[in-house]
N, C-alpha and C positions, 0 to 999 in steps of 0.2 A: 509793547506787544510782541516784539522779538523775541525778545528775551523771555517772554513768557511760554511762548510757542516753541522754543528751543528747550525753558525746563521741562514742558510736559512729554515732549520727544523722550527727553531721556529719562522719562522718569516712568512712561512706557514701555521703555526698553527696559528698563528696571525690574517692571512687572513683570513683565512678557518672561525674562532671565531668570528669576525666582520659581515663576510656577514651572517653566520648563525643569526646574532643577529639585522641585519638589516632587513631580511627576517621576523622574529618572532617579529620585531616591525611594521614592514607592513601587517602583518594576524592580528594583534590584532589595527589595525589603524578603528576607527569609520565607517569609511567613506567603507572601504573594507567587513565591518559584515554590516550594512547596506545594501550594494551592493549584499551579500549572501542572508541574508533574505529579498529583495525584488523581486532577481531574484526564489527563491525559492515558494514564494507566489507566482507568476504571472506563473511557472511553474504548480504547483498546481493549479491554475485556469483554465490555457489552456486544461492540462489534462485531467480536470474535463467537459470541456466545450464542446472540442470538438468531433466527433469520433476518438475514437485510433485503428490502429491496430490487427486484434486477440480480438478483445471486442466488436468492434459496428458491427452491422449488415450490410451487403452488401450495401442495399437501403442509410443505412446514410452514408457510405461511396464515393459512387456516389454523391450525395447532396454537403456533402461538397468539394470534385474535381469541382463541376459543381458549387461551392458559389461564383463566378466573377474571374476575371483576378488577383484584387490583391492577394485577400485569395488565390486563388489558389499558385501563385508564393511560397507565403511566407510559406506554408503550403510546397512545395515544397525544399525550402532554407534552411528552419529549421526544416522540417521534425517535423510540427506540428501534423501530425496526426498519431505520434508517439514518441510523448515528451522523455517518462522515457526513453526510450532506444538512445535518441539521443548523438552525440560527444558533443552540446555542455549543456546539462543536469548533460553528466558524468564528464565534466571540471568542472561544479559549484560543483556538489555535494565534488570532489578530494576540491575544494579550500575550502567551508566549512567546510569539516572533518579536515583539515589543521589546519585552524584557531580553530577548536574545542578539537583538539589534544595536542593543545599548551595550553589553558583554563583549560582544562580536569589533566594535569598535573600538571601543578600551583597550582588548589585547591587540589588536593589530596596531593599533598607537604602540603600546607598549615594545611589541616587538619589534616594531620600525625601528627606538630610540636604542632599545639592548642591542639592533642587529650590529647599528652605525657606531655606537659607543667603544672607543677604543679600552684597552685594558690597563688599568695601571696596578701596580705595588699597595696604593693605598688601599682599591677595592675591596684587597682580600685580607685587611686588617683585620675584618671581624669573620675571616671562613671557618668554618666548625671544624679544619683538620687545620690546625694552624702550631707550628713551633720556633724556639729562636735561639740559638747557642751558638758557643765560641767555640774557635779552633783555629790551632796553630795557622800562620798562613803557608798557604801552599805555595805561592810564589815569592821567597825570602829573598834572591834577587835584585827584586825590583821594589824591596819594601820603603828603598828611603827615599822612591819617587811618589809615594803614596797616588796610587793612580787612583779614580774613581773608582766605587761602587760599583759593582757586575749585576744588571737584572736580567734575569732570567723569564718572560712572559709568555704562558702559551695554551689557547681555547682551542678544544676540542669538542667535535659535537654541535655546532651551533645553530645545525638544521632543528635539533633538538626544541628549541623556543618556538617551532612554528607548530608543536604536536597541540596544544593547544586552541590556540586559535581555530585550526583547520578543524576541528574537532567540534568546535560548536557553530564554525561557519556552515556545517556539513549540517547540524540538528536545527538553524536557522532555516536551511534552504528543505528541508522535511519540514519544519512549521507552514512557509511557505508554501510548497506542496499540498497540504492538506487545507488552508486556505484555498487555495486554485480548485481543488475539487468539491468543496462546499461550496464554492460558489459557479464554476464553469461546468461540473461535472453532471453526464445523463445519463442513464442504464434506459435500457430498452428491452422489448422481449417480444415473440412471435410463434405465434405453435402453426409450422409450416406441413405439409403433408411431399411424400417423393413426387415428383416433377413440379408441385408450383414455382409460380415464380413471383418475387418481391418487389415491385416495382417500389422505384427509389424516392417516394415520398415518404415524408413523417408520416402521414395517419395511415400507412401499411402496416405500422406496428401495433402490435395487439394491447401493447401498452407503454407505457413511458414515466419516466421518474428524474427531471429534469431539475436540477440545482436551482437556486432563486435567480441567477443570473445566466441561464444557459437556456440557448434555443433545443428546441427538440433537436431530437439527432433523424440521421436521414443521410442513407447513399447514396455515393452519389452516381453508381450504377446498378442495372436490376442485375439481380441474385436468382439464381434456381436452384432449389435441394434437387439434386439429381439421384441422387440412393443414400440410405439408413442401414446399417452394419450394428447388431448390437449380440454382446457377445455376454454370455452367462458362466458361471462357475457347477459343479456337479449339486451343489445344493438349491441350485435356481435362484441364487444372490447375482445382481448385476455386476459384470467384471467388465465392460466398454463401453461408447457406444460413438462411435463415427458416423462421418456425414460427410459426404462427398457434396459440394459447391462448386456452382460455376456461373461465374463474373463474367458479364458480359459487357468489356471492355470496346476503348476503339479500335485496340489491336485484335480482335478477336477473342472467343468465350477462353476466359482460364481459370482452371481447377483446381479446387482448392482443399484439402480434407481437414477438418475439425474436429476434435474429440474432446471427451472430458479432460479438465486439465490442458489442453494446449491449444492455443488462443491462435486466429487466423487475422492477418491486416487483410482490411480491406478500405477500399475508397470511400473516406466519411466513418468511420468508425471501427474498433477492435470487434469480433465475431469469438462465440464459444460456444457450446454445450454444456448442460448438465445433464439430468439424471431423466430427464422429463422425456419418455418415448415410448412408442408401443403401437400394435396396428389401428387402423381405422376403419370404419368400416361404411363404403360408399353405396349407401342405400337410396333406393325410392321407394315413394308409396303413393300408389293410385287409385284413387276413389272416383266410381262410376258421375259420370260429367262433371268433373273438376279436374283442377289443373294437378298435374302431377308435384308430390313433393319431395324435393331432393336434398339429403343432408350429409354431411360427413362426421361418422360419428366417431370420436376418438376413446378408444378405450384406455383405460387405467390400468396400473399393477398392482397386484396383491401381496406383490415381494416375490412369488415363487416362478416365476415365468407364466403367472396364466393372467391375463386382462380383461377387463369387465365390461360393462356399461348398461343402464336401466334410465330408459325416459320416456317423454309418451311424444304420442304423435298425435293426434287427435280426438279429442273429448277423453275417453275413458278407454283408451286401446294405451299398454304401457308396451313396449318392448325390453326383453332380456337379452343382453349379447354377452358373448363370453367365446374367448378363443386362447389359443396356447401357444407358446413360440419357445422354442426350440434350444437348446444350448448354443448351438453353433447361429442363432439368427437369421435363419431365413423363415420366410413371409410363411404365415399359418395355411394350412393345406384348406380348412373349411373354418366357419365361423359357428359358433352354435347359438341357433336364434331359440326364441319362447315369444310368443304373442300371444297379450293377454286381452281381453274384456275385463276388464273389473265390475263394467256395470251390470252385465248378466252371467261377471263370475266364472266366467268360460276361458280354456286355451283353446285357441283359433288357430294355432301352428307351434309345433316344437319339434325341432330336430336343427342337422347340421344344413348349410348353404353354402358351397363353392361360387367363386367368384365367376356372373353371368346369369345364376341359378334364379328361377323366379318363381313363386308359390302364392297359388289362388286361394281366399280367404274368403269366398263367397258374400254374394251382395255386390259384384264387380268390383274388391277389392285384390290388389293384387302387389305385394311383398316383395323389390328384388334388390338383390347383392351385385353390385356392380364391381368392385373390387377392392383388395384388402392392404391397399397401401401401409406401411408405415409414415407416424409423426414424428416429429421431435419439436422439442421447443426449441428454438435460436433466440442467444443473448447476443446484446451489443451495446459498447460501451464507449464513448468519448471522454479523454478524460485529459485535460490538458496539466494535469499534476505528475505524470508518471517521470516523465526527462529531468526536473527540477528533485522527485523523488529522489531518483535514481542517483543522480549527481549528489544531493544530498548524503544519499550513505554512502557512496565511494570517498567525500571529503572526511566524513564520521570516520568509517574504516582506517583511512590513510592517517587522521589525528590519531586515531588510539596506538597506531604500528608507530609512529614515530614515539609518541610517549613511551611506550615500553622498549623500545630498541634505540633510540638514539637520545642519547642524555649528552647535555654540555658540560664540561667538566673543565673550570679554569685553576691553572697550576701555578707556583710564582716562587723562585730561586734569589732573592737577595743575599750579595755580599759584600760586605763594609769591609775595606783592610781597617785596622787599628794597629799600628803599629808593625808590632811583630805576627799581630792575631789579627783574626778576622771573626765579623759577627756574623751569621748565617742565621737570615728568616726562612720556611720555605713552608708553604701552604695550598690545599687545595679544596677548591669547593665547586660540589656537585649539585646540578639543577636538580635530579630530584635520586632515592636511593642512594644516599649518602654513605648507610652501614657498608655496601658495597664496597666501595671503594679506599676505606681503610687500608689494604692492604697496597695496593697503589703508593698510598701517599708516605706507610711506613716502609717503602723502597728507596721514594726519594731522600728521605731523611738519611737512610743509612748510605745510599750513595754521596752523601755530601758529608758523610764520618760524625753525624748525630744518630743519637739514640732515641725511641719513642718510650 
């Protein structure tokens, strides 16, 4: 029974050894790293292409839902309009680190044994600059002591072996990264109006878009937009728009500005802006024995600096809003209302409303503009892939400088007296860029009184 239970032990191991090595002949198979980086670039493209997410603005998000039946589905299937954090982004990214895990170890083996490996004469028997001729001996003297052989051995460069490795250590640890954010990462988003303020739960956010494996995100102090700064070009195309924040810390409130393009830390998540802003418009409306109703209406851009907004209030009363804002961004002087009846077809009020202003609509109905804040949408993002990112392409970067600037290049001077003569091998060979160093090698030659 021993003996039976000790064959299937190793006959287990057996198995186990085989498929591990069938498995690591299939990640390192052409045809499967091909398959990674082509699914990777087409990832990176859609990404790049389409809206995601926590990133693009409302408007383009509508667009592409509304881009036809088929985008739509497939957008749909594959949860294109949220690539990095899809199941099947984090499958590719799990099978490239895979295959790069296996690579990544290989060469650092290898480089370990080339680092420690001393040099000998024989190595460079077969170097591609290699020659051997005779010549007089130079030390006649001492010829009828026949001393030994003279070797001459000497590597340069040997940082050069590490260009590699670091290089895919660095496109490992980007695999890696982008595994951490399919799986850990959350976008968030919030359309905030000037002085609210964000208390620091998850469901304060207007929405959320949380990895398969990531808690909501959540600050973990409140936030208040304190003022909106949005600044236009002479054609009324948007050219800024800032947001002044302020963190209410245990040291006391601090101030933060955010704009497009440049990302604020704060406690519990990355903060940004986009494009998403424009005034709003704090109205009531009061109908004779009912409760007053109060809403903050947020208007839209038309692209040229004027803002809109049309919805109803009650059964068949729509209202039209429309106000204009400035090059330079400050808050719109009046707002221009239209109140309509649809059901008897009628306008009930049209003209401008400064903020306070309030207009009877008869029937004890009564219209008023309380004031004309700016919104803006705030993003936020937790994303525990950025640091491992980052590190990743500093190690890529630093592999590709060493491969183009530091080559190893071992060189090798033998000479045998014979007699009166001597035999002179001398050969050199270059890790990579070999045509290079031709002229090098037909230096040494002719300092040692051979010809190439």
């Amino acid at each position: 029974m021993r003996v039976l239970a000790k064959h299937q032990s190793v006959s287990d191991r057996f198995s186990l050894g085989a498929t591990l090595r069938a498995v690591k002949r299939l990640l390192l198979r052409r045809s499967v790293i091909t398959f990674e980086i082509v699914g990777l670039t087409l990832a990176g493209i859609v990404g790049a292409s389409l809206p995601q997410l926590g990133i693009a603005s409302g408007e383009d998000m509508v667009r592409l839902y509304q881009s036809g039946p088929v985008l739509s589905a497939l957008v749909e299937l594959l949860s294109l309009d949220d690539v990095f954090q899809s199941p099947w982004f984090l499958g590719l990214t799990l099978l490239t680190a895979a295959s790069l895990t296996i690579v990544v170890v290989e060469q650092f083996r290898r480089l370990g044994r080339a680092w420690s490996q001393p040099l000998t004469s024989a190595d460079l028997h077969d170097a591609p600059y290699r020659i051997e001729f005779e010549r007089v001996r130079r030390d006649c003297a001492a010829a009828a002591d026949q001393p030994a052989e003279h070797v001459e051995m000497r590597s340069t460069g040997r940082l050069g072996l590490a260009g590699s490795p670091l290089f895919h250590a660095g496109l490992l640890l980007i695999m890696a990264a982008g595994a951490l954010r399919a799986l850990f990462g959350v976008n968030a988003m919030v359309d905030l109006l000037e002085g609210e303020t964000l208390p620091p739960v998850a469901e304060a956010w207007g929405a959320q878009w949380p990895a398969a494996a990531a808690n909501p995100l959540r600050l973990d102090v409140p936030l208040t937009l304190e003022s909106v700064t949005v600044k236009r070009y002479a054609s009324g195309a948007l050219r800024d728009v800032r947001a002044v924040l302020s963190l209410d810390t245990e040291d006391g409130a601090v101030r933060k500005t955010v704009a497009i393009n440049h990302e604020v830390q704060a406690p519990g998540g990355r903060l940004f802006l986009g494009a998403d802003v424009g005034p709003t418009a704090l109205i009531e409306w009061q109908q004779s024995g009912a409760e007053p109703l109060r809403e903050a209406v947020m208007l839209r851009s038309l692209g040229t600096g004027t803002y809109q907004k049309a919805f109803y209030l009650e059964g068949y009363i729509k209202v039209f809003l429309r106000a204009d804002v400035d090059l330079d961004g400050n808050h719109p002087d009046f707002l221009d209302v239209r109140i309509v009846d649809n059901e008897r077809r009628a306008l009930l009020f049209g003209g401008p409303l400064r903020a306070g202003d309030s207009v009877s609509l008869g029937d004890g109905r009564t219209f008023t503009l309380h004031g004309l804040p700016f919104w803006t949408r705030l993003r936020a993002s937790r994303d525990p892939s950025l640091w491992p990112a980052y590190l990743g392409f500093a190690l890529a970067l630093l592999g590709i400088a060493i491969l183009y600037t530091v080559v190893k290049v071992d060189t090798c001077v033998v000479i045998t007296p014979e007699g009166d003569r001597e035999r002179v091998f001398v050969a050199l060979r270059a890790q990579r860029f070999a045509p290079m160093y031709r002229e090098r090698f037909e230096r040494m030659v002719r300092a040692q009184g051979g010809t190439v």
